[in-house]
N, C-alpha and C positions, 0 to 999 in steps of 0.2 A: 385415589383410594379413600373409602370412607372410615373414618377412623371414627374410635369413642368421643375425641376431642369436636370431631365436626359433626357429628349426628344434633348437636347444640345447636350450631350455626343451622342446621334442616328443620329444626322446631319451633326456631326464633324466626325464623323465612319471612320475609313480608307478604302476607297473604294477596298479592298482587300479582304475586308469583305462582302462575298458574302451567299446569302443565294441558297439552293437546289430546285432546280425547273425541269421543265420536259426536258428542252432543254440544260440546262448549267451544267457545274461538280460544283458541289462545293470549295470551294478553302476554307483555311484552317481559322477555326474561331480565333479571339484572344477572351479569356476569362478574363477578370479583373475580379480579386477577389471582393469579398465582395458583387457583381452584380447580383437582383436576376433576376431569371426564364423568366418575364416576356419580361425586357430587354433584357435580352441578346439573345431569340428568336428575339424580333425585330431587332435588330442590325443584325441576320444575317440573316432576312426578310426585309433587308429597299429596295434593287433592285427590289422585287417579285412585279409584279403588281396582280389585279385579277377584274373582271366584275362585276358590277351588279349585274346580273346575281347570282354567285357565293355568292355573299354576300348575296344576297333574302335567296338563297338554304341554308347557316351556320346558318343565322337568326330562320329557317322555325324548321331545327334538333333542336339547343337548345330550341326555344317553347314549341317542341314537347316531349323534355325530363324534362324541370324547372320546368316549368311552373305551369304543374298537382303536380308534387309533390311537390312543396313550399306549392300553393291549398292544396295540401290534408294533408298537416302537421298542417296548420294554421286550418283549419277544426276540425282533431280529439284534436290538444291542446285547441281550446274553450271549444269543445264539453266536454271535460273535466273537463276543468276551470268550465263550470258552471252547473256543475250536480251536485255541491254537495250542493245549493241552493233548487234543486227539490227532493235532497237525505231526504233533512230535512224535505219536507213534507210528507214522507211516513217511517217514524220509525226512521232515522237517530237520531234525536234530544235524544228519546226517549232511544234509546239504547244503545248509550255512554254514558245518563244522563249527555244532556248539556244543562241542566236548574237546576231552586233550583224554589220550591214553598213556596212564601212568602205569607202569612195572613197578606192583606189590607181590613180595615175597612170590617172586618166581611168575607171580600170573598178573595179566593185563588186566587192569579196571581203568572203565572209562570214566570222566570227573566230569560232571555233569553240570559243574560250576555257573559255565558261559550261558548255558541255559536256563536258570532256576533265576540267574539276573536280568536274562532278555524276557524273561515271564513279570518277575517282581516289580522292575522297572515302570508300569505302566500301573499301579501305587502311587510311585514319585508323581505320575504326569496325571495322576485322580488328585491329587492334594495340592498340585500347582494350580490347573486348570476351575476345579472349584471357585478358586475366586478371582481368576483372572476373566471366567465367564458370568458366573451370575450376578457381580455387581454391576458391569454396563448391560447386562439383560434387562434389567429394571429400564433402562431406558428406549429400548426396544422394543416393538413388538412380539409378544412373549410365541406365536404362533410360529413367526419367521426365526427366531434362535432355535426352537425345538427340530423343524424340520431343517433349518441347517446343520446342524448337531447329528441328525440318524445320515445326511447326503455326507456327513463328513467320515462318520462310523462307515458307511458305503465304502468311500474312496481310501479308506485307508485299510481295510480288510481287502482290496481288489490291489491294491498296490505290494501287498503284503509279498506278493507270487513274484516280484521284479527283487526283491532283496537276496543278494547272495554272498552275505559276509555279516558277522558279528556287530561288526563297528555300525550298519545298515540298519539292522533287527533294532537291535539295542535305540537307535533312534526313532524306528516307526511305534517301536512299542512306547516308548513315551510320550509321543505326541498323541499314538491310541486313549492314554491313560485320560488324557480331557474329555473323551465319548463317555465317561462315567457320569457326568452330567444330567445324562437325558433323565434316570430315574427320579431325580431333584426336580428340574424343571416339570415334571408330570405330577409331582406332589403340588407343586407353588399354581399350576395350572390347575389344579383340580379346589384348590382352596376357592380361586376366581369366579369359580362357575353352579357350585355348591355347595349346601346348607351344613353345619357342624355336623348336623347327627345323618347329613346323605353320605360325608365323603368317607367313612369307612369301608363300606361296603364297595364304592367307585375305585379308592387308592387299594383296597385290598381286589381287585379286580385285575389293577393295572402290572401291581406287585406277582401274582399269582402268573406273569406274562414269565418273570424268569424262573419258573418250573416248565412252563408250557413251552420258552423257549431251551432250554435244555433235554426238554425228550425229542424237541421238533429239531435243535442241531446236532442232535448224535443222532438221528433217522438219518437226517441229508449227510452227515459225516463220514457215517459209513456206509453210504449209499455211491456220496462221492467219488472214496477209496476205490471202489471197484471199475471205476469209468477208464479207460484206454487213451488212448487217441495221444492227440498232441501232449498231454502230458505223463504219460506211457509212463512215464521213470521216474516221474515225482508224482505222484498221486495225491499226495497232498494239496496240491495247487489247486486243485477241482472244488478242495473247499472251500476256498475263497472266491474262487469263481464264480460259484453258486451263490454263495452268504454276499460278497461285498453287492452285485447288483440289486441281491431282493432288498438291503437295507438302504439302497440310495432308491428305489421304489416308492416305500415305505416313506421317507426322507421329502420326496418330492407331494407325494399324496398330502404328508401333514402341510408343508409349504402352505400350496393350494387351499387344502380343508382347516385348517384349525384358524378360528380368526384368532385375533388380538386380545380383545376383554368383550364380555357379553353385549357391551354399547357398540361392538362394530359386526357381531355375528351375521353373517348373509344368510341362514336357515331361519331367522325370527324375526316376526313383523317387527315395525318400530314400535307398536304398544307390546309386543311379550317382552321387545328389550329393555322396557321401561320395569318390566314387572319380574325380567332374571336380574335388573340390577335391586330393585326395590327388594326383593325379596331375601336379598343377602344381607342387610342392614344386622338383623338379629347376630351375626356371627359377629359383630365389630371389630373384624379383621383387615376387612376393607380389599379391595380388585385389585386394583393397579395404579401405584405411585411413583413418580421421579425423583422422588427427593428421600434422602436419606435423615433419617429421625434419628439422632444420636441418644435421647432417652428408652426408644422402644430398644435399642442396641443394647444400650445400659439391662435392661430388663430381661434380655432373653438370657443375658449370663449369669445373673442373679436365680433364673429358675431352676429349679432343681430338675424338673421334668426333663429339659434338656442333657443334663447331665448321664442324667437315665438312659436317655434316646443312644447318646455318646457309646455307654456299654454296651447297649443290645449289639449297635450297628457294627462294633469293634466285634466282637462276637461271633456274630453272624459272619460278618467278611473274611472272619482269622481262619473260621472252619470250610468256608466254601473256597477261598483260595488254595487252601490244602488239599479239596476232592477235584477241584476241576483243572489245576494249572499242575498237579504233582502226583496224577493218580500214574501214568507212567513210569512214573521212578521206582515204583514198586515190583513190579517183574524183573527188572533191569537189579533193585539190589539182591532180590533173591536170588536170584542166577547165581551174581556176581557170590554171593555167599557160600552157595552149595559147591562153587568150582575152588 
């Protein structure tokens, strides 16, 4: 990762240090240890110029290869995330037995307890997973944790339909909770690949996936609902059937398509690679590192902006888990109220 501290070491370069272009031989690189990937391409890209031009054309490739698939990840893990809210109003509830019927004054209400925890629970397994994943991501291939993350969102929405007891749900749902991930990893991926004032418009692209995937999993939701056949009497099961393969799709596509850091992208000659890394320099945020910096650590709790980020996303998650995991409970207390 290039960071403020090493763009120094790129200026101080010994001008020996030449990078490969179409006109000049290259001349022999020095490698300092411990210096990752990103660096040390630039050090032997700091001579190369490039156009305009050339940089529209790098910009235009990675759009054309990120962009849809962050999109279409962030899509099928909503689509996901909130189908098990529309799962419960078509037999879900009914056929894990996650309620208890209690006799109030004279009339049955059902307690809907067992279910508002096999919903919430997968919170716990967002706040565990957080950082039980993105600290060895860093060491990883950040293309390969992404697309195993939507294969994983796959297989646990497709497994969803074998569970048939409280005690069952209650644990798929929290191991679900670590697929919350993916929208993180598509922010850290999108810093890698583009410019300060490009990734707005890119992360508000990829973010704008769980709208797109909310009206595209209540299409197939209640599309599913209506299908027959083997699972005639749970209906519900059709939505997972449908959701867990297209997210392990999805899953397998990024695997394949998203490379690593822009130094290993198979869509860009070795000179545009040289000129998607060089070009990022201005963000001094730097691509991709292994090593954990305990001052920038120091520094992001110190920022208040974070703090900010804290609210919004508290916010935002308090009021969408209220529409999408508990919009059900509403018919069910009215009922229950009028009888």
């Amino acid at each position: 990762m290039i960071h403020k501290s090493q763009t120094t070491a790129l200026e101080e370069a010994p001008s020996a240090i030449m990078c490969e272009n179409e006109t000049t031989e290259k001349n022999p690189t020095i490698i300092q240890p411990g210096m990752d990937d990103a660096l040390q391409m630039a050090i032997d890209s700091q001579d190369e110029t490039w156009t305009e031009q050339e940089e529209r054309r790098v910009l235009r490739k990675i759009d054309m290869v990120l962009t849809p698939l962050l999109f279409l990840g962030t899509v099928v893990g909503y689509a996901d995330g909130q189908a098990y809210g529309f799962a419960a109003l078509f037999g879900l509830v009914k056929d894990l037995k996650l309620f208890t019927p209690t006799l109030v004054n004279g009339h049955v209400v059902l307690d809907t307890t067992k279910y508002q925890l096999s919903s919430g629970i997968s919170s716990l397994g967002a706040v565990v997973g957080q950082y039980l994943i993105l600290f060895p991501a860093q060491f990883l291939p950040i293309g390969i944790v992404y697309g195993s993350c939507l294969i994983y969102v796959g297989l646990l929405a497709t497994l969803t339909i074998v569970c048939q007891s409280f005690a069952q749900i209650m644990a798929l749902r929290f191991f679900y909770g670590f697929s919350q991930i993916v929208q993180p990893l598509g922010i850290i991926i999108a810093v890698m690949w583009w410019k300060t004032d490009e990734q707005p418009l890119r992360i508000g692209l990829m973010i704008a996936g769980n709208a797109v995937g909310s009206l595209v999993g209540n299409g197939i939701d209640f599309g599913a609902v209506q299908l027959s056949g083997a699972y005639a009497a749970s209906r519900w099961k059709w939505i997972y059937v449908i959701l867990g393969p297209s997210a392990l799709l999805v899953g397998i596509m990024a695997l394949f398509l998203l490379p690593a850091t822009p130094m290993k992208a198979w869509f860009l000659t070795p000179r545009e690679r040289r000129i998607a890394v060089r070009r990022l320099m201005s963000n001094k945020t730097g691509i991709h590192t292994r090593k954990f910096k305990l001052r920038q650590g120091l520094s992001a709790f110190l920022d208040p902006q974070v703090y900010a980020l804290c609210i919004f996303a508290f916010a935002f998650a308090f009021s969408n888990v209220a529409i999408s995991r508990y919009t059900f409970l509403l018919p069910l207390a009215l009922f229950t109220r009028r009888t």
